[in-house]
C-alpha positions as CSV (number, residue, x, y, z in Angstrom):
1,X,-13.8,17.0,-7.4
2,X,-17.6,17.0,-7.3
3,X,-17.2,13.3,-9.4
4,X,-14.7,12.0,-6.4
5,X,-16.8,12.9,-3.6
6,X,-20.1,11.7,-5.6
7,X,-18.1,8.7,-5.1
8,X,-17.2,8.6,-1.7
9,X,-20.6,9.4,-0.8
10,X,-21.3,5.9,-2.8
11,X,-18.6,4.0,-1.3
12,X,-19.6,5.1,2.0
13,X,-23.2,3.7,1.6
14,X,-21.7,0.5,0.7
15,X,-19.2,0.0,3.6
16,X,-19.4,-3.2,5.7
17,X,-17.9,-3.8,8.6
18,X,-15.7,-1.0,8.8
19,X,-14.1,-1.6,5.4
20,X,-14.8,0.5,2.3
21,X,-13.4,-0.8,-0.9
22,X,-12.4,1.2,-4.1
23,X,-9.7,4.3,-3.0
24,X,-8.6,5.2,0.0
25,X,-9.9,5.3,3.4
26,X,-8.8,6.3,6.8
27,X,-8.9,4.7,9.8
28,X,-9.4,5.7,13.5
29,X,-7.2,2.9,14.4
30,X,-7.6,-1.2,14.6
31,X,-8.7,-4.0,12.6
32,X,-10.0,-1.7,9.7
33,X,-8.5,-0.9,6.3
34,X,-7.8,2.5,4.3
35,X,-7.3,1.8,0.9
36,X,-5.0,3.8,-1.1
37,X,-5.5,5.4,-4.3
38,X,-7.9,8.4,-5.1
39,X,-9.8,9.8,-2.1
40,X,-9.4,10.3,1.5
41,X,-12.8,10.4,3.3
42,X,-12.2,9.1,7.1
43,X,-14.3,6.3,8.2
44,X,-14.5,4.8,11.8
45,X,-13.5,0.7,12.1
46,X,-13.3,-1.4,14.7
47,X,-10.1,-1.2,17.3
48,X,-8.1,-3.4,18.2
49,X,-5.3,-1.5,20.8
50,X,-6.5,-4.1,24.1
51,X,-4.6,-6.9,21.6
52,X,-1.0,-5.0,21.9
53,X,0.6,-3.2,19.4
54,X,0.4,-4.6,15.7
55,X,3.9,-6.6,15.0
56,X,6.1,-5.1,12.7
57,X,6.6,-6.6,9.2
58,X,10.7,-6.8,8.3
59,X,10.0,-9.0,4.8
60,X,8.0,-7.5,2.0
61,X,6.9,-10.1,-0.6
62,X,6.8,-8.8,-4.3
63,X,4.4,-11.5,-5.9
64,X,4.9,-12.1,-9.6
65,X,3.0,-15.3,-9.7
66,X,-0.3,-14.2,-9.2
67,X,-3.1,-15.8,-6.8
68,X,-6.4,-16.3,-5.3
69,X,-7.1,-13.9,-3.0
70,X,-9.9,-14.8,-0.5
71,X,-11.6,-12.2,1.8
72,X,-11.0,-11.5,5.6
73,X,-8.7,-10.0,7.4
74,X,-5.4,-9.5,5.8
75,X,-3.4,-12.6,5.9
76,X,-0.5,-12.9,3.5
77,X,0.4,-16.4,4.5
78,X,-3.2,-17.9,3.5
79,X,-3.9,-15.1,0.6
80,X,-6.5,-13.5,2.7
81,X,-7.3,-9.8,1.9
82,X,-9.7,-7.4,3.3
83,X,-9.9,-5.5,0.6
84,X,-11.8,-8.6,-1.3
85,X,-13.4,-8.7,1.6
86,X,-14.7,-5.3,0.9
87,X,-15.6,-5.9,-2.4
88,X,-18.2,-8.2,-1.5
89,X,-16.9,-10.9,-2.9
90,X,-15.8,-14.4,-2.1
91,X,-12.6,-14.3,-3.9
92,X,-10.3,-12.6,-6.6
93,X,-8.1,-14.0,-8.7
94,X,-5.0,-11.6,-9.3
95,X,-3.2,-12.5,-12.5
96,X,0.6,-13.0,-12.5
97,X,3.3,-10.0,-13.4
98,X,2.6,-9.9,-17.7
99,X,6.1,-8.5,-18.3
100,X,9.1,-10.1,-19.3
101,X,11.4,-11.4,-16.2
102,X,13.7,-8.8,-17.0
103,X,11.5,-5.7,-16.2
104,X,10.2,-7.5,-13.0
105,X,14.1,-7.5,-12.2
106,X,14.2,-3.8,-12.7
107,X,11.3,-3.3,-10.6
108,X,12.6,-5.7,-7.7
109,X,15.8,-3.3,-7.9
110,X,13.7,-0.1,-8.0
111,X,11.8,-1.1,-4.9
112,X,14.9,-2.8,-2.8
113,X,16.2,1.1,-3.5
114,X,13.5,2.5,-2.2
115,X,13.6,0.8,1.1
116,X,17.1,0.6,1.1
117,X,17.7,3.1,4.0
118,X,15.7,0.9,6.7
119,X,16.0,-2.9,8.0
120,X,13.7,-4.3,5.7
121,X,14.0,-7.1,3.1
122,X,12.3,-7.2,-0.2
123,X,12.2,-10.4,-1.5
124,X,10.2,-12.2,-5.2
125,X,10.1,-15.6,-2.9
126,X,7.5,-16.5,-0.4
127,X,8.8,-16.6,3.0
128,X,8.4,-19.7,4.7
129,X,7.4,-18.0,8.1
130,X,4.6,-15.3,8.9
131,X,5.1,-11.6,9.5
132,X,5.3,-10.8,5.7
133,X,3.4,-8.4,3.3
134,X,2.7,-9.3,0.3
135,X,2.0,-7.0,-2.6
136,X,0.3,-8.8,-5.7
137,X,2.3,-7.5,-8.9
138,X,-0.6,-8.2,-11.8
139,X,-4.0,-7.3,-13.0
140,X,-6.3,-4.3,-13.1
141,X,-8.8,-3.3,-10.2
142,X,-11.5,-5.0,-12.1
143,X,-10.0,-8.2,-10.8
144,X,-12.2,-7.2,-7.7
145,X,-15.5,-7.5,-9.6
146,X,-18.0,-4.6,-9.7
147,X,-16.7,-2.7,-6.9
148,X,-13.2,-2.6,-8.7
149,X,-14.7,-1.2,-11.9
150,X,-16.3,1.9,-10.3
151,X,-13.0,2.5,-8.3
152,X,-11.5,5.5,-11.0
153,X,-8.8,2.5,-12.0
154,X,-6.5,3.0,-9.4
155,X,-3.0,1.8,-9.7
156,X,-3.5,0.2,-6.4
157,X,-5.0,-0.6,-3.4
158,X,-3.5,-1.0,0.1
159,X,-5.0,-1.0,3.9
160,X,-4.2,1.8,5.9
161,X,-5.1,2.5,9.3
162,X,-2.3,4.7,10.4
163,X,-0.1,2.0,12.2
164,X,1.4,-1.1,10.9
165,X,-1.1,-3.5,9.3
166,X,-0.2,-7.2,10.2
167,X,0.6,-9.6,7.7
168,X,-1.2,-7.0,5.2
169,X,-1.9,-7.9,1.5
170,X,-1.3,-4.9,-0.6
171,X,-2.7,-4.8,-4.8
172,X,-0.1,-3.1,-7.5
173,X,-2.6,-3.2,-10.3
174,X,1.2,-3.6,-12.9
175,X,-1.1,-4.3,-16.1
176,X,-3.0,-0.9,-15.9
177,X,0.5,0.5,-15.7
178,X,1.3,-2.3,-19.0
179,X,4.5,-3.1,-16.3
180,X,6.5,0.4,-16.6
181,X,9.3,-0.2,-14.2
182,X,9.3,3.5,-12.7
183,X,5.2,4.0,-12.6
184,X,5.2,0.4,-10.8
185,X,7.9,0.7,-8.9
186,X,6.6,3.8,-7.3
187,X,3.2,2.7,-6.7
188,X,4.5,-0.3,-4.7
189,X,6.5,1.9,-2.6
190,X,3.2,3.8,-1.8
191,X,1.0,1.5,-1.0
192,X,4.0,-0.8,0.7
193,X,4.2,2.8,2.5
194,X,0.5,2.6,3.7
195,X,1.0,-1.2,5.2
196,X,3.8,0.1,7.0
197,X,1.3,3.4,8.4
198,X,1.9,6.3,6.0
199,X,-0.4,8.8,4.8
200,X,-0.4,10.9,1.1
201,X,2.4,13.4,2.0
202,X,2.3,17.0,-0.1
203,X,5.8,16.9,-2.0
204,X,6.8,16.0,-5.4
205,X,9.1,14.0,-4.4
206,X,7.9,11.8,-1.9
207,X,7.1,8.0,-2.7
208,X,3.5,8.8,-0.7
209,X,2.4,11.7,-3.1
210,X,-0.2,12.8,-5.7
211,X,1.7,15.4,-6.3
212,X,3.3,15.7,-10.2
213,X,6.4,13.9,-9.8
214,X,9.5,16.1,-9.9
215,X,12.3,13.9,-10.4
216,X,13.0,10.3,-8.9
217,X,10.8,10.2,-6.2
218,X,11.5,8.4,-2.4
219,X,10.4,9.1,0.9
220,X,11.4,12.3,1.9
221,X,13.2,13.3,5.0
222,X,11.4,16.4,6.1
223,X,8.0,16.9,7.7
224,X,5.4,17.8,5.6
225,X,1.5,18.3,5.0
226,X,-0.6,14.9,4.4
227,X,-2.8,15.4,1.7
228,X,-3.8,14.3,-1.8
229,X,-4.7,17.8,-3.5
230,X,-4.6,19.8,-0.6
231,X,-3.3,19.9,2.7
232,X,-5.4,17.9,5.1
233,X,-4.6,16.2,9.3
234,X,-2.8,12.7,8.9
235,X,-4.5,9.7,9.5
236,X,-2.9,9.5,13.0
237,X,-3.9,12.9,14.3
238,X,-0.5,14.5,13.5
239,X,-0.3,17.9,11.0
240,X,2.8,16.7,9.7
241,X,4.7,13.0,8.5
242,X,8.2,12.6,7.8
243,X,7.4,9.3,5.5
244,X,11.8,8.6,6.2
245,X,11.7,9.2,9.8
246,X,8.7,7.1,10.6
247,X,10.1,4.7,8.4
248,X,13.8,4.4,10.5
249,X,11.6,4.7,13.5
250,X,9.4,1.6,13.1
251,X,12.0,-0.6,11.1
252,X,15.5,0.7,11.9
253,X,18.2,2.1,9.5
254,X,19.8,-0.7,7.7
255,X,23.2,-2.1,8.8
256,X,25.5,0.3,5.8
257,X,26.7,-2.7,4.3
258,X,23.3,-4.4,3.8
259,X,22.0,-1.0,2.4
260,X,24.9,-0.7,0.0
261,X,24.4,-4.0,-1.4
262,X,19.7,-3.1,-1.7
263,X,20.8,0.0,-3.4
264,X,23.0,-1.7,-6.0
265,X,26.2,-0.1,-4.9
């Protein structure tokens, strides 16, 4: 514990703009990122309520081909991320998926499960029209330079704000991971999870948790305690998140059909 907040107290000095790079961090709303992996130390950004709510993403991009990621605010039409932004650096290049096109299939299937409940398409294409975001399946955090290297590895990196993030670029470091279907597939659906506005929920078997897994994990229907090793307020002021209900309430449920046929049933 004393090495993580050592850590924050680093990443903190280094923040820029209202972005800090390297774990997780929370935001009082707007613009700003949280990225999600290892701590949760709450940092003011910019806010950007008196442009209208944020538009809600209804395609999420699983990218297997790799790219160059430049910074700025996220962008997943023209491969801008602020979390490269935040590493202080004028680009990344994230590797493409190393594992065979089988075991990306598994993990396309894993994911479409996961979001199978809610209107929500998960697609290994690029769409041709915005409103899309795009986790980059490949690579290790030291894809992001210096700052990645003294980030504790995470598996990956998404910004988090506490509402929808726009057209948000989300890291699923698959390599570090060496492309397990289950450990990949479960860290997309977390930090897909943060893009869509959800905290670290306090269950083992919630898709948003540290916790040690306890069987297959998803998002949980049931309100709980936000939290990475102990209980803590959610990044939107609440004491509780139902990562399913806030889910169905921002996307919708999925016509059954459609669900069936994500779920592989």
């Amino acid at each position: 514990m004393t090495e993580v907040l050592a850590l924050v107290v680093l990443i903190a000095a280094l923040a820029y703009s209202g972005y800090v790079l390297g774990l997780r961090f929370r935001a009082q709303g707007g613009v700003g990122t949280e990225l999600a992996e290892r701590v949760a130390e709450r940092v003011k950004v910019p806010v950007r309520e008196a442009f209208g709510p944020p538009r809600v993403m209804r395609t999420v991009y699983l990218n297997r081909e790799g790219a160059r990621l430049h910074g700025g605010p996220d962008d997943s039409q023209s491969n801008r991320s602020s979390i490269v932004a935040q590493a202080g650096i004028e680009y990344a290049d994230i590797p493409p998926f190393a594992g065979t096109p089988s075991r990306f299939v598994a993990i396309l299937k894993c994911v479409r499960e996961a979001f199978a409940p809610f209107d929500v398409e998960v697609v290994d294409q690029r769409p041709v029209d915005r409103d899309y975001i795009m986790a980059m399946m490949g690579g290790k955090a030291d894809v992001l330079g210096e700052f990645g290297r003294k980030s504790h590895h995470p598996l990956g990196l998404s910004p988090y704000n506490g509402k929808p993030i726009e057209d948000a670029v989300v890291l699923v470091f698959t390599r570090t991971m060496r492309e397990q279907t289950r450990k990949v597939c479960e860290t997309a659906g977390m930090e897909i999870g943060h893009a869509f506005g959800l905290d670290h929920a306090r269950h083992c078997r919630d898709l948003m948790t540290y916790m040690r897994p306890c069987g297959k994990k998803r998002f949980v229907d049931e309100a709980l305690p936000c939290g990475e090793h102990e209980a803590r307020s959610c990044g939107d002021g609440s004491q509780n998140q139902n990562s399913f209900a806030m889910l169905r309430t921002l996307l919708g449920a999925r016509p059954q059909a459609a669900a069936q046929r994500a779920s592989g049933q």
